[in-house]
ROLO-475450 format. One record per residue (C-alpha): z, x, y; residue in three letters; residue number from 1. Coordinates in Angstrom, 2 decimals, always signed. Layout:
REM ROLO-475450
[atom [Z; X; Y]; ALA; NUM]
...
//
This chain:
REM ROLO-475450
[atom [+14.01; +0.92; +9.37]; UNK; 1]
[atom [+16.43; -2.24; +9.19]; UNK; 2]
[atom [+15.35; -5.18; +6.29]; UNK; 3]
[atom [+13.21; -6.59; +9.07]; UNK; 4]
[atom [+9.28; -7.13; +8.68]; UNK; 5]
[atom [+8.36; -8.33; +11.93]; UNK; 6]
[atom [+7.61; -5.10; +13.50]; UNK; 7]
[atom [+4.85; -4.50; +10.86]; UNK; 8]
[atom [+1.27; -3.81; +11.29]; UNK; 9]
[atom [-0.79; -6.92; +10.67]; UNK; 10]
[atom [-2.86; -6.93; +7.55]; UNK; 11]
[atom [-5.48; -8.52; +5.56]; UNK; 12]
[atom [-4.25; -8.56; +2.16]; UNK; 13]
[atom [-0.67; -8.48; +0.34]; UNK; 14]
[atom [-0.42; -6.38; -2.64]; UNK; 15]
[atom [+2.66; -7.04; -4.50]; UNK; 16]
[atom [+3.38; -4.12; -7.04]; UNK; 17]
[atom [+7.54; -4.83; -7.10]; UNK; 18]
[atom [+9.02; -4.57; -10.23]; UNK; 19]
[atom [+5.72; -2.33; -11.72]; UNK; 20]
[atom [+5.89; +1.23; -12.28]; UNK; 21]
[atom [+3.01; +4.18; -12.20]; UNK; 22]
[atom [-0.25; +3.80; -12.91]; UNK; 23]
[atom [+0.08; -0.04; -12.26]; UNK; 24]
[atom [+0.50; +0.02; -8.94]; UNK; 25]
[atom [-2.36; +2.47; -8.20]; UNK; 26]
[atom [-4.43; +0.50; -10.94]; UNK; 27]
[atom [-3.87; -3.18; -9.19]; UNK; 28]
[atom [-4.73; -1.63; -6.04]; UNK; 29]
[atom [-8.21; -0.19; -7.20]; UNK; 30]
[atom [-8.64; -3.43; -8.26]; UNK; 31]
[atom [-7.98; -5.21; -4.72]; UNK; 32]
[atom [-9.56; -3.01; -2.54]; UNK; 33]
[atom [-12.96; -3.58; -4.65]; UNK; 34]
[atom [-12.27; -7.17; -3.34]; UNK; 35]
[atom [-12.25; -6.46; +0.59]; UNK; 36]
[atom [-14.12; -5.34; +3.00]; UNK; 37]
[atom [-14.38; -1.86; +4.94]; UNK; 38]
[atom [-11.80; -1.77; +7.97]; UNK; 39]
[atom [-9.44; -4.34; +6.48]; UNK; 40]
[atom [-5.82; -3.63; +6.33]; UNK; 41]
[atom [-4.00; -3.64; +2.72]; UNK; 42]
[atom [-0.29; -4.07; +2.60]; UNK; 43]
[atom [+1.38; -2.57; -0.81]; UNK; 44]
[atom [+4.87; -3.00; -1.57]; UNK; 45]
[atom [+6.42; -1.59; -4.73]; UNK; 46]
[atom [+9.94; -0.67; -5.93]; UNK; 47]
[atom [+8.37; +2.56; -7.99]; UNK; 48]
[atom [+9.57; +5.57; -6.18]; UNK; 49]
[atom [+6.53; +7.69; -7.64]; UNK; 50]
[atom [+4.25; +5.70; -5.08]; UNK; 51]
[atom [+5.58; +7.67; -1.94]; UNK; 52]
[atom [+3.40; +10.46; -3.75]; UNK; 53]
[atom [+0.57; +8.29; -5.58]; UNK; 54]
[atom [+0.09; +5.94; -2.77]; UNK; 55]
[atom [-0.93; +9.31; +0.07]; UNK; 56]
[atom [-3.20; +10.53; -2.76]; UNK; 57]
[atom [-5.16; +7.26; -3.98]; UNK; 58]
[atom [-6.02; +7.38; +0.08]; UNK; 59]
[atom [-6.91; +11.11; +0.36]; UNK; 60]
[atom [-9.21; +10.95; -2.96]; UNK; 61]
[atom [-11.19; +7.21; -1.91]; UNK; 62]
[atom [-10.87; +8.20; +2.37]; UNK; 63]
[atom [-8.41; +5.45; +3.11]; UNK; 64]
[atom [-6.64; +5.71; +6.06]; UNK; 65]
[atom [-2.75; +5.48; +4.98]; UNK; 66]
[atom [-1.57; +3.90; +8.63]; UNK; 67]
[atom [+1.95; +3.03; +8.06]; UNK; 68]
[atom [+4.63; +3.65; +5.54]; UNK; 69]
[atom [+8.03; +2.17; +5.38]; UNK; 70]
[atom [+10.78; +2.18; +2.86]; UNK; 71]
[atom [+14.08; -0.33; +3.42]; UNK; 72]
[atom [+16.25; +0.19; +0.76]; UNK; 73]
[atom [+14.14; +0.17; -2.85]; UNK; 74]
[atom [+10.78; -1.73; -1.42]; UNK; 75]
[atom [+8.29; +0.83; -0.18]; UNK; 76]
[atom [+5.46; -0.46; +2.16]; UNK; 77]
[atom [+1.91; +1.13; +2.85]; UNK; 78]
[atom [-0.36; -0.27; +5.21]; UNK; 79]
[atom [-3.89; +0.75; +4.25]; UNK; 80]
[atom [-7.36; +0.66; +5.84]; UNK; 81]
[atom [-9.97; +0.77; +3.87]; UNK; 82]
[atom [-12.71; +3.00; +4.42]; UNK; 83]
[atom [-16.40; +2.72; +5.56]; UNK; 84]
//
């Protein structure tokens, strides 16, 4: 994918987890999704590598449906919606 976002799913919310590394990033986002509402989309993007693995999980275990992922360079994105 080039440095471009505007081919990128729309979203609700903007989770900014750059510079953090694991369990912050999974932490912060149990912490936003408490604050949204079934069906909305969640954008993450972090620099950790170890959320390409904790990211897919954290949806599994709470049902989230993990719509998109993207990685340009160092900044991983996950589109999220949040389930029922």
């Amino acid at each position: 994918m080039s440095d471009t976002t505007a081919n990128l799913p729309e979203h609700d919310a903007l989770l900014d987890t750059s510079g953090l590394y694991c369990p912050e990033p999974v932490m912060l986002m149990h912490n936003k999704v408490r604050d949204m509402t079934p069906g909305e989309i969640l954008q993450v993007v972090a620099t950790d590598p170890a959320t390409t693995r904790d990211v897919p999980k954290f949806c599994q275990f709470l049902g989230h449906e993990l719509v998109e992922q993207h990685t340009a360079g160092e900044v991983y994105r996950y589109f999220i919606r949040l389930a029922g």
